[in-house]
C-alpha positions in Angstrom: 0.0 0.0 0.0 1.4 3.4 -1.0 1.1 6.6 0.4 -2.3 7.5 -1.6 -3.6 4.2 -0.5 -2.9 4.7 3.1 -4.1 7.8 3.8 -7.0 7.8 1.5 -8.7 4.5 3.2 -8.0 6.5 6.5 -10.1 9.4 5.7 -12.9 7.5 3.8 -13.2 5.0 7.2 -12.6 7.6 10.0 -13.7 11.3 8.1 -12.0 14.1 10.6 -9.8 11.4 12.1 -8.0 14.3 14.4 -11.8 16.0 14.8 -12.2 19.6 14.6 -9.8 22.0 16.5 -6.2 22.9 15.2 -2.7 21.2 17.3 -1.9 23.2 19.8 1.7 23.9 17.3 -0.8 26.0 15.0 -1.4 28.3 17.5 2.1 29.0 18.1 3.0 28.8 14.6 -0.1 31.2 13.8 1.9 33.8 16.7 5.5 33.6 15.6 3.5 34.4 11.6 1.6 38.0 12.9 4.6 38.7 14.4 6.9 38.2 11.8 4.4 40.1 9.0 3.3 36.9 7.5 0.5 37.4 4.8 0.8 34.2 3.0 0.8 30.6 4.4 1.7 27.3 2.5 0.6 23.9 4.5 2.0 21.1 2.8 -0.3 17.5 3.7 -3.1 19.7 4.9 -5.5 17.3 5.6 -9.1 18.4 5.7 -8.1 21.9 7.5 -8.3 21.9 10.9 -4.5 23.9 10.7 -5.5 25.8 8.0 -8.7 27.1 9.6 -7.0 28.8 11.9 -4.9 30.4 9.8 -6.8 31.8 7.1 -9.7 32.5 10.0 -6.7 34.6 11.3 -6.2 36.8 8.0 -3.6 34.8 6.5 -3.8 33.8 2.9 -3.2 30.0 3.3 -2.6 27.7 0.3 -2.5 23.6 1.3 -1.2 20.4 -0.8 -3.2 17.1 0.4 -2.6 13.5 -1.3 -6.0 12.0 -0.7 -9.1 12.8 -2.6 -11.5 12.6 0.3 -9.3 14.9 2.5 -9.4 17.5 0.0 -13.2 17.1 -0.6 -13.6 17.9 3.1 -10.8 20.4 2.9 -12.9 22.5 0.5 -15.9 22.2 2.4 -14.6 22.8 6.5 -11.9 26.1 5.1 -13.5 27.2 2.0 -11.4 30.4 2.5 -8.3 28.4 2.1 -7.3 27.5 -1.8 -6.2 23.5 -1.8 -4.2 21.6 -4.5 -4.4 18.0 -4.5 -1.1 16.1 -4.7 1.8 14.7 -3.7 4.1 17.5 -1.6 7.1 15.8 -3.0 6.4 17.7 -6.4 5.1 21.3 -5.4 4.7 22.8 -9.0 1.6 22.8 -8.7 2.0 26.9 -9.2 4.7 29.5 -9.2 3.9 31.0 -6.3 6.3 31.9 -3.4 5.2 32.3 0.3 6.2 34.1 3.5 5.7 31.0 5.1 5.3 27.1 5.6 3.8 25.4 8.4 3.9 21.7 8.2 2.5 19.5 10.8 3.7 15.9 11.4 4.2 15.0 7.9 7.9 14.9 7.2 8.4 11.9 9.9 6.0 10.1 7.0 9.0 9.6 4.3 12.2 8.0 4.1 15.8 9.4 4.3 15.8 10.4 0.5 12.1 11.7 0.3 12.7 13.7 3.8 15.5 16.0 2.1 13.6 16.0 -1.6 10.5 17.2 0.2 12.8 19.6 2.0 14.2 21.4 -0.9 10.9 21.2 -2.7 10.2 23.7 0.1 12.9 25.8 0.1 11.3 26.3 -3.5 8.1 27.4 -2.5 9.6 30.6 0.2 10.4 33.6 -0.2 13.8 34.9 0.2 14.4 34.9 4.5 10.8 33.1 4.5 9.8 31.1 8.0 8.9 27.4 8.1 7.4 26.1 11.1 7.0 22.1 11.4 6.4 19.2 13.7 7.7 16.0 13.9 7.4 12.7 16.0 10.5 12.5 18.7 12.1 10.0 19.9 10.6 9.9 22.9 7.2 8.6 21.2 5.9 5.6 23.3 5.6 4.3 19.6 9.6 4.6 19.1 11.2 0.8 18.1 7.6 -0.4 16.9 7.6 -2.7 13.5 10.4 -2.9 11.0 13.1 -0.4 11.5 13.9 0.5 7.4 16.2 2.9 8.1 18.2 4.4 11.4 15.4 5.6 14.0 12.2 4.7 10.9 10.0 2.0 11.9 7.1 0.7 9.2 4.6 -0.4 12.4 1.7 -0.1 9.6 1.8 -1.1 6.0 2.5 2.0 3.4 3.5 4.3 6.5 7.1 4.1 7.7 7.8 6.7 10.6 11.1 8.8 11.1 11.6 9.2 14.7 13.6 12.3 15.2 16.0 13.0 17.9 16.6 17.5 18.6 20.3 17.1 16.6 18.9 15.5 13.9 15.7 17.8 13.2 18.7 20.5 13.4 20.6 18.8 10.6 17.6 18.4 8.4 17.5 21.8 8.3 20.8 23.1 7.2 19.7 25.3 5.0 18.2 27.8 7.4 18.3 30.3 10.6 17.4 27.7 13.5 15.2 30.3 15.2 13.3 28.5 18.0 13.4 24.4 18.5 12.1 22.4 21.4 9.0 19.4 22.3 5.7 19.9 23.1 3.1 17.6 24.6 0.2 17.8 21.5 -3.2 16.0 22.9 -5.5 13.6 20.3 -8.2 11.8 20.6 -9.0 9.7 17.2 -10.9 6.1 17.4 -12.0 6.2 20.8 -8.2 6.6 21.9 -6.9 9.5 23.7 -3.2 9.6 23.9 -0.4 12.4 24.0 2.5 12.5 21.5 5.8 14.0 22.3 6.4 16.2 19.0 9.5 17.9 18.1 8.6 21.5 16.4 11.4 23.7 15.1 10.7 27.2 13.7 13.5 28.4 11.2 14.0 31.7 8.8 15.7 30.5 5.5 19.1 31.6 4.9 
């Protein structure tokens, strides 16, 4: 099962899987943007908008890239002030545009070593010059940390089609290279998806590109 597959059997069976209110890393994200002038928001895997919401609800002209069909449907539907794309965010041509900002919430953890640093530069492609990125990631402090087949150093395949990169704070810092490290740390983000409430231990890192 591919990526497609994956997450577009998830959405069809469990619909708002995270429900309705944006990760706690929005809001901080959505601060660190106002107060950096930020007018235009890309969210790459955007899901059916609870993060977006809150940003275009905010003022912010927010664009989001989502692989499955039924995510994007509901996408359309729950942020109709957002404009979404549906695709892949390893190939981000899907315009010419260039934005102040990125905020990407646990989706680069989804891909293996190569994919991680092609998704990465398809994002330096889509900022401005001395744009911010904001983005989440699963630790390695996850209780799910050593689950399944490990496929690479510190990425575990627990489920079929999704392999997870668990990321320790020196190597979330080396993955971005290419820019001003200006805030990294963990937060505790709450969810609450099939009857399961549970905490994950997420590492967010804000940066500034170089």
């Amino acid at each position: 099962m591919d990526k497609k597959e994956y997450w577009e059997s998830r959405f069809l069976a469990e619909g708002k899987i995270w429900g309705e209110l944006p990760s706690l890393s929005a809001h901080y994200a959505l601060l660190l943007f106002l107060e950096n002038k930020v007018k235009s928001v890309l969210v790459p895997g955007s899901g059916y908008g609870r993060n977006t919401k809150l940003f275009s609800t905010s003022g912010l002209n927010v664009t989001g890239v989502e692989i499955s069909e039924t995510a994007f449907k509901m996408a359309s539907q729950f942020d109709p002030e957002s404009k979404f794309y549906r695709g892949t965010v390893l190939d981000m041509s899907f315009n010419n545009r260039k934005y102040d900002a990125i905020y990407c919430f646990n989706v680069l953890h989804l891909f293996r070593e190569q994919e991680r640093e092609l998704f990465l530069s398809e994002c330096v492609g889509k900022l401005k010059d001395k744009g911010l990125a904001c983005f989440t990631v699963f630790s390695n402090e996850e209780e799910s940390f050593g689950q399944g087949n490990e496929t690479e150093p510190d990425t575990f395949e627990s489920k079929p089609g999704r392999p997870v990169h668990y990321f320790t704070e020196a190597d979330l810092k080396q993955h971005f290279h290419r820019f001003e490290i200006m805030d990294i740390g963990t937060l505790e983000d709450p969810e609450n998806h099939g009857g399961h409430a549970h905490v994950h231990i997420l590492r967010y890192i804000f940066v500034r590109l170089n």
